[in-house]
Every structure is written in C-alpha cells, then in structure tokens.
C-alpha positions as CSV (number, residue, x, y, z in Angstrom):
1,X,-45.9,-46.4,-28.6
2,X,-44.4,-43.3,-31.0
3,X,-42.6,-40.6,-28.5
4,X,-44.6,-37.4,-28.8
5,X,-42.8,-34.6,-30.6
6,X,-40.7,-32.0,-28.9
7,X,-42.6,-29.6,-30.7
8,X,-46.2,-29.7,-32.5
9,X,-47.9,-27.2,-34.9
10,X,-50.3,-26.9,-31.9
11,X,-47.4,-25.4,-29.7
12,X,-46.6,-22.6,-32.9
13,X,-49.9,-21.9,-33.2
14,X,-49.7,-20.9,-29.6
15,X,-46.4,-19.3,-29.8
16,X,-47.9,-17.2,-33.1
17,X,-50.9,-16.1,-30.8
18,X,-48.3,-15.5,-27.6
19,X,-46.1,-12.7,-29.4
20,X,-49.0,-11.1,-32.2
21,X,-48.7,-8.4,-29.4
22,X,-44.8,-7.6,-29.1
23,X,-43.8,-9.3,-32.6
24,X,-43.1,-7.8,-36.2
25,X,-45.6,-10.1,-39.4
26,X,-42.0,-9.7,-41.0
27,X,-42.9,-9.2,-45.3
28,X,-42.4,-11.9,-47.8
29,X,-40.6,-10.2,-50.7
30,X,-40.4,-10.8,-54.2
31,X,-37.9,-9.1,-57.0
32,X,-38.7,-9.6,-60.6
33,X,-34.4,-9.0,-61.3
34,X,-33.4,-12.0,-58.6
35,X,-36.4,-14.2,-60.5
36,X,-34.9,-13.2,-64.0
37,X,-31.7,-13.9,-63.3
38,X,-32.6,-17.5,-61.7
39,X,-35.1,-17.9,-63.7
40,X,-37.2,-19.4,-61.3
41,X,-40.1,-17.4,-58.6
42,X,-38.0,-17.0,-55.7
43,X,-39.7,-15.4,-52.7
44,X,-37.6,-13.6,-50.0
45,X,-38.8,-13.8,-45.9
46,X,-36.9,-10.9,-44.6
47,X,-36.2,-11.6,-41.0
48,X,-34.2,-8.1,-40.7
49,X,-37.5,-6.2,-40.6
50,X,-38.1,-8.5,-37.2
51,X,-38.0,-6.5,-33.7
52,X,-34.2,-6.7,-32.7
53,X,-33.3,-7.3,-36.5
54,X,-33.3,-10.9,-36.3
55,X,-36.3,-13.7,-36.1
56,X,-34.6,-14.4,-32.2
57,X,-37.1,-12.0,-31.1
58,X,-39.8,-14.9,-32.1
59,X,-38.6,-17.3,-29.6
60,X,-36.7,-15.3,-27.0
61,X,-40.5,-13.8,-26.2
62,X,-42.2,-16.6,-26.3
63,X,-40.5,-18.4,-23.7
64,X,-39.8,-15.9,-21.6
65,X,-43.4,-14.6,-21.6
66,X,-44.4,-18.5,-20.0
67,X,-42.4,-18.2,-16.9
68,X,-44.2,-17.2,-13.7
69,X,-44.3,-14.0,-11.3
70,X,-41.3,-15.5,-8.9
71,X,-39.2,-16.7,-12.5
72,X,-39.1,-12.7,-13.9
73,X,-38.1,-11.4,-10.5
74,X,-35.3,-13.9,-10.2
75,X,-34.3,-12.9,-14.2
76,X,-32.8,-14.6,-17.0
77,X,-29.6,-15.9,-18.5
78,X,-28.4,-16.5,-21.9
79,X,-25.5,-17.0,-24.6
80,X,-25.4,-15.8,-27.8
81,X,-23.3,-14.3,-30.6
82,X,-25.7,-11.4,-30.8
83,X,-29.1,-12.2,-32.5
84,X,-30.3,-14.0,-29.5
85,X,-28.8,-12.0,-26.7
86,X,-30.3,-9.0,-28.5
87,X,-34.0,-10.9,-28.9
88,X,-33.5,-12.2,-25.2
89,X,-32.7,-9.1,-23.7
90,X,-35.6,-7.1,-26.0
91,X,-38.0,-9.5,-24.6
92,X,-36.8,-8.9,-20.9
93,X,-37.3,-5.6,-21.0
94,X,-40.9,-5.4,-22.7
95,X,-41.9,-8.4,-19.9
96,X,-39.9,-5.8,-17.0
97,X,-37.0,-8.5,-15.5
98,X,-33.3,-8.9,-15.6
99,X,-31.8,-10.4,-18.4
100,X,-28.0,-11.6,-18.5
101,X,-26.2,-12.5,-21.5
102,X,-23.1,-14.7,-22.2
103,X,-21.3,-13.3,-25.4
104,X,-18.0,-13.8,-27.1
105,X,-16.0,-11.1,-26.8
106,X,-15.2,-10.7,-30.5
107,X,-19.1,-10.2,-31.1
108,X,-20.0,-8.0,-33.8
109,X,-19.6,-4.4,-31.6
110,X,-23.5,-3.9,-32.8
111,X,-24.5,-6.2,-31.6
112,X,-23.0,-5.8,-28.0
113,X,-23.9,-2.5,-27.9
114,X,-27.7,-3.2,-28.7
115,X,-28.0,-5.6,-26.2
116,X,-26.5,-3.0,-23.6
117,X,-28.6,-0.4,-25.0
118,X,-31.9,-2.7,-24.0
119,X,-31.0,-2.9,-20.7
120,X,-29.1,-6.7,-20.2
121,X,-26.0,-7.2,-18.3
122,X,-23.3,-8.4,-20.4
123,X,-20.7,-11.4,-19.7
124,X,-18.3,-11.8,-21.9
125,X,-16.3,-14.8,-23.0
126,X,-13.3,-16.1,-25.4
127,X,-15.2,-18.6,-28.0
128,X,-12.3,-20.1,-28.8
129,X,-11.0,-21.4,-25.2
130,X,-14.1,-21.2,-23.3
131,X,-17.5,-23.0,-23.0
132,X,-20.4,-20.1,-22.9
133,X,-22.9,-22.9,-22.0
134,X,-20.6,-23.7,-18.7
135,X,-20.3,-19.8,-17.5
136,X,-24.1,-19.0,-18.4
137,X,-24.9,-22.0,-16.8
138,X,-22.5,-21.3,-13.7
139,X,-24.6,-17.8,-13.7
140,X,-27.8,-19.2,-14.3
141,X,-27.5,-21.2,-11.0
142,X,-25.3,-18.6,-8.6
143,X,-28.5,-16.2,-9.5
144,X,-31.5,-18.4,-9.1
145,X,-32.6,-17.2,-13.1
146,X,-33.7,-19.6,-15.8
147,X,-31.5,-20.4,-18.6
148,X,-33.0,-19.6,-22.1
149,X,-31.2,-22.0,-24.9
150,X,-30.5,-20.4,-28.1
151,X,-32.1,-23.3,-30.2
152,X,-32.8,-26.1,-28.0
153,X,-35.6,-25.5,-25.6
154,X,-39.4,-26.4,-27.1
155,X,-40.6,-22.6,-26.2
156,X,-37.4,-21.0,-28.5
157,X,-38.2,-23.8,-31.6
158,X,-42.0,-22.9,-31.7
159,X,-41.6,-19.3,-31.6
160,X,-38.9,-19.6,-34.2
161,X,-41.8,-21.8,-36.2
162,X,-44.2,-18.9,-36.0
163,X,-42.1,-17.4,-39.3
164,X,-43.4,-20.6,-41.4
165,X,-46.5,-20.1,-40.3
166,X,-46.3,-16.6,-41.7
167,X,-44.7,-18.1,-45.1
168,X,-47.6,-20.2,-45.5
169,X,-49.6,-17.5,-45.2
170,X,-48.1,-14.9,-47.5
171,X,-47.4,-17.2,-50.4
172,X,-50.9,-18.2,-50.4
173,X,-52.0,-14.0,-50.6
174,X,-49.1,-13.9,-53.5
175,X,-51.0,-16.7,-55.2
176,X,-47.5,-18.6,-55.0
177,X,-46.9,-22.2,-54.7
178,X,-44.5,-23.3,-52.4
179,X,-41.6,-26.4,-53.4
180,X,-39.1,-25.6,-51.1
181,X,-37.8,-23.3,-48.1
182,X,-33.9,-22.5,-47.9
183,X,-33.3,-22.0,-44.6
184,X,-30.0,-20.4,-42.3
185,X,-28.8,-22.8,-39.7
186,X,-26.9,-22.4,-37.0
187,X,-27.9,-24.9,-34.0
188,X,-30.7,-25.7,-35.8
189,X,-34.0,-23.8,-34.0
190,X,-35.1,-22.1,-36.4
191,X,-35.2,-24.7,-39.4
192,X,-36.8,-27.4,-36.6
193,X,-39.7,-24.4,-35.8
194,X,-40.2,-24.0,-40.0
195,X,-40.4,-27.7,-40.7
196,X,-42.6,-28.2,-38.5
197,X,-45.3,-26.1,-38.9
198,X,-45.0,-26.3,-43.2
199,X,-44.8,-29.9,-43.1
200,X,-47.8,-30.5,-41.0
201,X,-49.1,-28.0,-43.3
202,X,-47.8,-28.8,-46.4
203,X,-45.8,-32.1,-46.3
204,X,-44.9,-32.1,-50.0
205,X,-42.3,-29.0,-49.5
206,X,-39.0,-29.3,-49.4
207,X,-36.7,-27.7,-46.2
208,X,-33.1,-27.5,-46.7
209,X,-30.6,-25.9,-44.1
210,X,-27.9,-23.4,-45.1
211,X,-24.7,-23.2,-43.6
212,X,-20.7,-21.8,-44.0
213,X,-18.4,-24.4,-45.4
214,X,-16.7,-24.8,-42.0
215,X,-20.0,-24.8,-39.9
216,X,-20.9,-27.6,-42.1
217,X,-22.0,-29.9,-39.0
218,X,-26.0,-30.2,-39.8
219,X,-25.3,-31.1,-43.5
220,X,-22.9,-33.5,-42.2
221,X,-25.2,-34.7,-39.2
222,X,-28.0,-35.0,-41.9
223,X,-26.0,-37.0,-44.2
224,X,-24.6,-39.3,-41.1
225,X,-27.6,-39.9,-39.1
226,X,-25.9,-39.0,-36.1
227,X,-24.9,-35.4,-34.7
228,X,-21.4,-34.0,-36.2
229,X,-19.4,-31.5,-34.3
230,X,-17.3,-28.8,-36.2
231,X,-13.3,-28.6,-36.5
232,X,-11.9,-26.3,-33.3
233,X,-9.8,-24.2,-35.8
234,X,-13.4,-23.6,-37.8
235,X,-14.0,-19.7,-38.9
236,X,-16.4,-18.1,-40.5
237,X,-17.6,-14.4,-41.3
238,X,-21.2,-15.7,-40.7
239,X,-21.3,-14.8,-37.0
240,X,-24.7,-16.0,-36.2
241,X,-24.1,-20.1,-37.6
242,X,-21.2,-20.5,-35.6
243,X,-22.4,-23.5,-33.1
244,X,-20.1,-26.6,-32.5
245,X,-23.2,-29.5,-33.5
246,X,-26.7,-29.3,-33.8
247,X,-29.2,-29.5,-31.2
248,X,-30.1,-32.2,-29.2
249,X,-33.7,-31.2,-30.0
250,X,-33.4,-29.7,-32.8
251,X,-31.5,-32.6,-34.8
252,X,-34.1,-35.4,-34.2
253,X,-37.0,-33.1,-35.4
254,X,-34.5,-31.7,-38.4
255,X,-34.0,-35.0,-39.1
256,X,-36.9,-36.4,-39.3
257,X,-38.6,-33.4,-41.6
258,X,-35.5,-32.1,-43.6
259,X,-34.4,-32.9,-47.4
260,X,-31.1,-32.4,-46.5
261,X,-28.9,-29.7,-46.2
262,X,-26.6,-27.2,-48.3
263,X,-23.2,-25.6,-48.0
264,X,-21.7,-21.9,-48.8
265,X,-18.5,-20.5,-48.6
266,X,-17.7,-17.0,-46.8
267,X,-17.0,-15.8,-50.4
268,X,-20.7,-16.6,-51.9
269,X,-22.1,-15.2,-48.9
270,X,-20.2,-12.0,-49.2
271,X,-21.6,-12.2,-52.9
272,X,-24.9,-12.6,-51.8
273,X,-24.3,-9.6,-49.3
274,X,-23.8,-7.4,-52.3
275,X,-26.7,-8.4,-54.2
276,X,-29.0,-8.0,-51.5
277,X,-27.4,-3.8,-51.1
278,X,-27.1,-3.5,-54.8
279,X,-30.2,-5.6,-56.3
280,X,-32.9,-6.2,-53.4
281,X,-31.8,-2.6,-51.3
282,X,-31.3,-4.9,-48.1
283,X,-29.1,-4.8,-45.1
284,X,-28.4,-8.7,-44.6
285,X,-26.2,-9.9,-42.5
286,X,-23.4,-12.5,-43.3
287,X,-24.9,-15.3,-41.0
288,X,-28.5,-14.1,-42.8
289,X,-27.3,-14.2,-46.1
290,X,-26.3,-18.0,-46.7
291,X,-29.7,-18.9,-48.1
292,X,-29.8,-16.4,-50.6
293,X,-26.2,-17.3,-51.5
294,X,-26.8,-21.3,-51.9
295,X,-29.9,-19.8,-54.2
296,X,-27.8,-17.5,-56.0
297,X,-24.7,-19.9,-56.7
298,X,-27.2,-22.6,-58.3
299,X,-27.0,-24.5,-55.0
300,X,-30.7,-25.7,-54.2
301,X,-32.4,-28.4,-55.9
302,X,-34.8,-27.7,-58.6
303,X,-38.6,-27.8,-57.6
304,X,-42.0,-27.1,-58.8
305,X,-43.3,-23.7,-57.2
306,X,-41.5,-20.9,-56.0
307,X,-38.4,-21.0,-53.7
308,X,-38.5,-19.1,-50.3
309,X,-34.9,-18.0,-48.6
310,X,-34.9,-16.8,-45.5
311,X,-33.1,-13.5,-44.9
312,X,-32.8,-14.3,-41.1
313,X,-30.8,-11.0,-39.6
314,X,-29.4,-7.3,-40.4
315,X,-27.2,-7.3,-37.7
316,X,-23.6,-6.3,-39.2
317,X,-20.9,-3.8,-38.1
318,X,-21.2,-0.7,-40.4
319,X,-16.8,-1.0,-40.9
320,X,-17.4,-4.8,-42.0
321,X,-20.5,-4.4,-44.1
322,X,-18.9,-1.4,-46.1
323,X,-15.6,-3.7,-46.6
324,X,-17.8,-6.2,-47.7
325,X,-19.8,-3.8,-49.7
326,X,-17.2,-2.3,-51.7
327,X,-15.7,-5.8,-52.4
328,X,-13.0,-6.3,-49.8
329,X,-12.9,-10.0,-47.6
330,X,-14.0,-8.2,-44.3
C-alpha cells in the first residue's frame, strides 16, 4: 500500500482558507521590458508585498493558528535567518502568545530588529560553530513551547503551498498559460507547498528550485537521489537559502514533483537585484532574487506558456542593498 503524502492539496486548500483573514493575496506581476528582453511572457509572484515581507508569513500562521488554548500559553520557538523568525513572530502576536526565535547573529540587522519590533524574544547564535536546531530545540523543551520548523513540518509546507494556489489563480485572470514555475529554495518548504498544489492542479508544469552556487545541495540532492549537505566553508549573500541539506519532508515530496533544479552565482543575483530597482521598481532581496536571476542569465529551460519566478522576500539591510544597488559586491 502507497504511503500517504506529507502534504495533500486538501491540507492547502485548508491552509489558503486558515490565513484569508491575517494573510496578503500577494500580485502576480507582469513587465512588458523583462518579456522583451527574454523574449518570452514571464510572470513575476512578488512575495515582498506578503505581511512580514516574505511568503514565511503563509506558513508561520498557519501552524501556529492549529495549536490549542494550553499550546499558545506555553508559546513558541523557532530558528531562522530572518524571514521566518519575522513570519513566526508576526503570527504570535496577531494569535496573542510568546514567540522565541533562534537567529544567527550576523542576521541581516532588519531583520533582527523586525522581529524585536513584533514582540519575540531573540536568541542569538554563531552559524558557523553552532547548531540553531540544538539551542531552539534545548529552549523549546526547558519552556514547555512547541517548536515551529522553518520548512519541514506539514502545517509550514501547506501554508507555503497557498502561494501556488494563488499563481494558479492569477494566471488564469491574466489569460496566461502556465509551463513552468522558478522557484527560491532554501530547505525546500516552499517549492514542496508550490508543487504540490500546481501539480495536482496542473501536472503538465514544470517546477524548478533556485539556489546560490554554494547552497547548491537540492540541485545536487535532485540530481543524486539522496539528500546532499553543503560545504562548511559555504557563503553566500543570499541570506534566506542558507540551510545545510534539504528537508527530510520536503526532499521526498521535491523529489517526487520537481524537474530538477538550477544554480546562481552571488554575482547574477546581485544583477538581478538591480534589474528588479532599475526595471521592475522592486525591493528584492538577495535570497528572493535567485529566480529572477536564473531567468535573466538564460538559465531555465525553454517551455510553452509563460514563466512564473518567484520574488520570495524584501527583506535587505538599506547599507547592503545600496552597495549592491550602485554596483559594489556588498
């Protein structure tokens, strides 16, 4: 007998109906200069226009508006670079309980300061000698709270799925024709939430992930059959992508749904930054920007129909996006 999905359109239909109250119908842009120039109908989801600035929001409130009475009084941990500490901690406050998050202390400032301003406690950590998952999970125990995965935890993936959903939605009010979504990856949530609801939509489209050159490991996991982990002297500007290996729950469904997967370097996404300011008038951050940069740089695979990239965040430090901006490395 077939193992039951972690997560079924069912469960994003629910999630979609679960955060229509709190939740942002983020816009599905088009821009006749970024289809001239690629000569193709490319179709933008802006995840920046999101509550929080990010599509975290999407998940973050939908599992945290399932747990019960005694679970909110008792609170919540996380970890996160920023987008998810900042959705988790947004979603704590509109549902009224305590909300820790785990972040590396080289964060974007930004995003630490957002996720203050909206009322979480803040732990932070050293990415590069210590294991966030061990001191949220240390905290998550000490205080009696429930842990909230960034990516794998079915409540997180099907809120994350509630932005195909919308894709499906808006493309069909454009008239457009989807053949394939360009999606940023980090552990993998997101793109495992999107596949699943277009595919038991709309099996024929194509979903790639997106990630830095040196956060590579889904491509690589994609290409092996088994989950890769990423060098320890790995960097990146793209904050967001920075997990070691793909999900244990996310990689199965990625998998299993995914055409493969594309790479960028730092320096296309930094290119892609400056289109989006200069071309589309966006704030995209770097991590949100490594769709449109694989689209840009002649990365994804033809198709027929229109291309959607995600844009999935807008959460950069003003100093960095202005280096960036005016053509410096940042």
């Amino acid at each position: 007998m077939d193992r039951q999905p972690a997560v079924t359109i069912e469960a994003i239909i629910d999630a979609a109906r679960v955060i229509a109250p709190a939740a942002v119908r983020t816009p599905l842009l088009e821009n006749h200069a970024l289809n001239d120039r690629l000569g193709r109908r490319v179709l933008l989801k802006f995840e920046g226009a999101q509550r929080t600035g990010s599509f975290k929001f999407r998940g973050a409130y939908n599992r945290l508006a399932r747990l019960d009475v005694q679970q909110r009084a008792a609170g919540v941990v996380a970890w996160s670079s920023g987008n998810h500490a900042q959705g988790v901690a947004a979603a704590a406050q509109l549902l009224a309980m305590p909300a820790t998050i785990v972040m590396p202390v080289d964060a974007p400032a930004i995003k630490l300061v957002n996720t203050r301003a909206l009322g979480a406690e803040v732990v932070t950590y050293d990415r590069h000698s210590e294991s966030r998952e061990e001191i949220a999970t240390a905290l998550a125990r000490n205080r009696g709270a429930t842990l909230v995965p960034s990516f794998d935890d079915p409540f997180i993936i099907a809120g994350q799925g509630t932005a195909g959903l919308e894709i499906l939605d808006q493309a069909a009010e454009a008239g457009a024709i989807i053949g394939q979504i360009l999606v940023c990856c980090g552990g993998g949530g997101l793109t495992a939430g999107i596949a699943t609801a277009v595919k038991a939509r709309a099996p024929a489209i194509a979903v790639y992930t997106v990630e830095p050159a040196d956060f590579d490991d889904t491509a690589r996991s994609l290409a092996s059959g088994v989950r890769e982990s990423i060098a320890p002297d790995a960097r990146s500007i793209c904050d967001a992508l920075m997990a070691p290996s793909p999900g244990a729950m996310t990689f199965p469904i990625n998998r299993a749904l995914l055409s493969g997967g594309l790479v960028v370097s730092d320096d296309q996404v930094r290119d892609a930054m400056r289109f989006a300011f200069s071309t589309l008038k966006l704030v995209v951050e770097p991590g949100g920007a490594v769709a449109l940069a694989a689209m840009l740089h002649d990365l994804a695979p033809s198709c027929d129909g229109a291309s959607v990239v995600l844009l999935s965040g807008s959460n950069v430090d003003p100093a960095a996006y202005a280096a960036i901006i005016g053509g410096g490395p940042a």
